[in-house]
N, C-alpha and C positions, 0 to 999 in steps of 0.2 A: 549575372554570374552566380552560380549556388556555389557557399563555402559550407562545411561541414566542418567544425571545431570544437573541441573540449573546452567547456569555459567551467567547469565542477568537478570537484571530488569528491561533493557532496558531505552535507554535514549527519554525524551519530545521532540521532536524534534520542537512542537513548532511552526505549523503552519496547516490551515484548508486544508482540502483538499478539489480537485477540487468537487469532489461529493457534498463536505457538503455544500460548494460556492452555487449550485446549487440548492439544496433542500431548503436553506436555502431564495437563493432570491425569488424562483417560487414558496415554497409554503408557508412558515413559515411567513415571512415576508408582503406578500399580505393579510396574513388569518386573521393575530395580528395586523395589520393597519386596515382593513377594520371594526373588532371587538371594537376597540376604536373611530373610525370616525362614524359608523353605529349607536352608541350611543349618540354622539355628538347631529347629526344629529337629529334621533327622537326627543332628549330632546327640541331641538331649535325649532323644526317642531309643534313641540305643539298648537295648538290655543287657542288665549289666551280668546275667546269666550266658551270655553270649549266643539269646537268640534273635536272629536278624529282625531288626526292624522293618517299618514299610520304605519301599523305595524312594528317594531323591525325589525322583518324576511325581509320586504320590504326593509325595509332601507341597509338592510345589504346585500342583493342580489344585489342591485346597486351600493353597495360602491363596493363589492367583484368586482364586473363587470368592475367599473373603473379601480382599486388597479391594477387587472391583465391584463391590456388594458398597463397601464404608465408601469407595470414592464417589461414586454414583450416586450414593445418599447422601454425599455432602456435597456435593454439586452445586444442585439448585440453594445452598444455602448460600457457598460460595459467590455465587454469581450475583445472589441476592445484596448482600457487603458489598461485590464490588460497585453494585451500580448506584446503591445510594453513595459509594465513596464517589463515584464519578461525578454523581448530579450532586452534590455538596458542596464536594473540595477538589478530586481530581479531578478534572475539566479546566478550570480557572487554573487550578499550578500549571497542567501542559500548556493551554495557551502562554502564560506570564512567561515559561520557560521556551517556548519556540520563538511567542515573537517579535522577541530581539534578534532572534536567529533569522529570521524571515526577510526582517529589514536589513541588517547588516547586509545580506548575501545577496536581497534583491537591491538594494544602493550600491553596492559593490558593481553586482552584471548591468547596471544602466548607467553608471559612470563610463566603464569601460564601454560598452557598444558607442556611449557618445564621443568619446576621445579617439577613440579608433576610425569610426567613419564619419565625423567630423558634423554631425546633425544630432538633436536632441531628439528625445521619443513621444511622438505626436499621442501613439496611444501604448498603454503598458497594462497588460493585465493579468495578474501572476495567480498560483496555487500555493497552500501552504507548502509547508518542506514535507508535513509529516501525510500528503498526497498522490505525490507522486517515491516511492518508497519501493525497496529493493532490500529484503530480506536476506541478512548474512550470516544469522546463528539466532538460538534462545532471545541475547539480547541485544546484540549490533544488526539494528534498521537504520540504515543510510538512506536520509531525505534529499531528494535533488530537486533542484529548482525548475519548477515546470512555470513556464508564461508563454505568450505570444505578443506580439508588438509590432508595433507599424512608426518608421520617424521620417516617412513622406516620400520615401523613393525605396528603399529595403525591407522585407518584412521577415519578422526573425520568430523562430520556432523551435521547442526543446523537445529530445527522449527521456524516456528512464535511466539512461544511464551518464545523463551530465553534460549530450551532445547539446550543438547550438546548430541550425541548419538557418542559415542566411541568402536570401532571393529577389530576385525583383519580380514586376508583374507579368514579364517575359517570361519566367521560368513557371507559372502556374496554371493548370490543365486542367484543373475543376475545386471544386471547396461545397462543403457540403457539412451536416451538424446531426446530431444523432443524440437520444435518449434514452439509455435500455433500459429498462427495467422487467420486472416478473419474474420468472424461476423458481419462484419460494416455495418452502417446505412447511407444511403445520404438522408437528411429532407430540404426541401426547406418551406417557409410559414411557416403556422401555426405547420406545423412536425419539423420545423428545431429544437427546442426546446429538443422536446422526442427525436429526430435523435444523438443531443448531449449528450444527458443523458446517453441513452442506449450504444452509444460507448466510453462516461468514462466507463461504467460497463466491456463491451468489453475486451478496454483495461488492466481492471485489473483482468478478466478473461485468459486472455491471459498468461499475466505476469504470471500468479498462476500457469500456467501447461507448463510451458517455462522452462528448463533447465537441469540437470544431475541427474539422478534417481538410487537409489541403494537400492535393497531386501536385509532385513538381515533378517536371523533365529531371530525373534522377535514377540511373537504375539500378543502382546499389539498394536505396531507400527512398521510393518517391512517394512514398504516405505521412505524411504527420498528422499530429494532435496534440491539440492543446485540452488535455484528458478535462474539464467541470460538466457537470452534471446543472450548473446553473444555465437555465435558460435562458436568461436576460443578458447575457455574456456570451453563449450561443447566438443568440440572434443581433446583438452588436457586430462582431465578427465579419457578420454574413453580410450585415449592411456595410459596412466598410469595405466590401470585395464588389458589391454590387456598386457602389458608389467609384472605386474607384475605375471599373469596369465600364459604365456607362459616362465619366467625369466628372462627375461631379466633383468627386477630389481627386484633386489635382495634383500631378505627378511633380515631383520638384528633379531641377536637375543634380 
């Protein structure tokens, strides 16, 4: 019997992603300065003989011009700081700061699966919070718990958005694993910019169609995935289906 349930609301995790970083310094940022400078300007520009000065439009076409000349140059400086911040100190804070979050939320959904259907969990193999993630503004990313698991007669599966999809081996049609990788961009100059953008997207293109896949008789949603990109956990999975598919493991009742 397939159940389909909310078992997440998913936790803040709390921090901007690289996308928004981006969007936020190259275009938002240059648009909303020049917008405030541009009017400055005219107003100062003014002759006090009362003859007109240059247009609004004018003024703002050359601030924009500036705005995105300084952002663009300090770009690469930027990115420079963040990533020794990253390889130094932030890395080690985000982990220290999610995985408590991790644990609580994943001992939390494996108490409850065993209380509810009355079996412990044979196998449990989960994703960080800040992996499977759903973008709600600048800084509210809501992580949800992404795992797959098996506790000897049920096998349970998550979405993006905090479902739990519940089955037995009756209920699955095929299973299957997948790797994607390539798409990428090399942008030197004035492309290095778009070259980085497009392969954040890439990358989380990538990630989206990376991992262990299972059809169930479902036709609302008969696809899941347990989204990793690790291989070793891909090919776990698979033997677990094959095994229990030819018997080797054994269906409990």
């Amino acid at each position: 019997m397939i159940v389909i349930e909310k078992i997440s609301d998913g936790i803040n995790i709390k921090q901007a992603t690289t996308k928004h970083i981006l969007v936020t310094i190259c275009i938002k940022m240059p648009i909303f300065a020049s917008l405030i400078i541009a009017f400055f300007i005219h107003r100062s520009s003014e002759d006090y003989r009362g003859i007109p000065a240059h247009s609004y439009l004018y003024d703002l076409f050359y601030t924009l011009w500036f705005m995105y000349g300084f952002f663009f140059v300090s770009l690469p400086l930027f990115y420079l700081f963040r990533m020794c911040y990253i390889i130094l100190y932030g890395g080690k804070r985000a982990n220290n700061r999610l995985l408590p979050l991790s644990e609580s939320e994943y001992s939390r959904i494996k108490k409850y699966l065993a209380e509810k259907y009355q079996k412990p969990l044979i196998y449990f193999d989960m994703q960080p919070l800040n992996s499977n993630i759903v973008k709600h503004s600048w800084s509210k990313v809501i992580g949800y718990p992404g795992f797959c698991a098996f506790n000897g007669r049920d096998f349970f599966m998550t979405n993006r958005q905090g479902e739990m999809v519940k089955f037995n081996w009756n209920d699955v049609r095929e299973w299957s694993h997948d790797t994607q990788t390539g798409g990428m961009m090399i942008g030197t100059g004035s492309y290095a910019v778009s070259a980085m953008m497009h392969n954040i997207q890439q990358n989380e293109e990538n990630a989206d169609e990376s991992g262990f896949f299972v059809t169930i008789k479902d036709v609302n949603q008969p696809k899941w995935q347990f989204k990793t990109s690790d291989k070793a956990l891909q090919n776990k999975w698979m033997e677990i289906f094959r095994q229990v598919k030819d018997g080797t493991l054994k269906l409990q009742a």
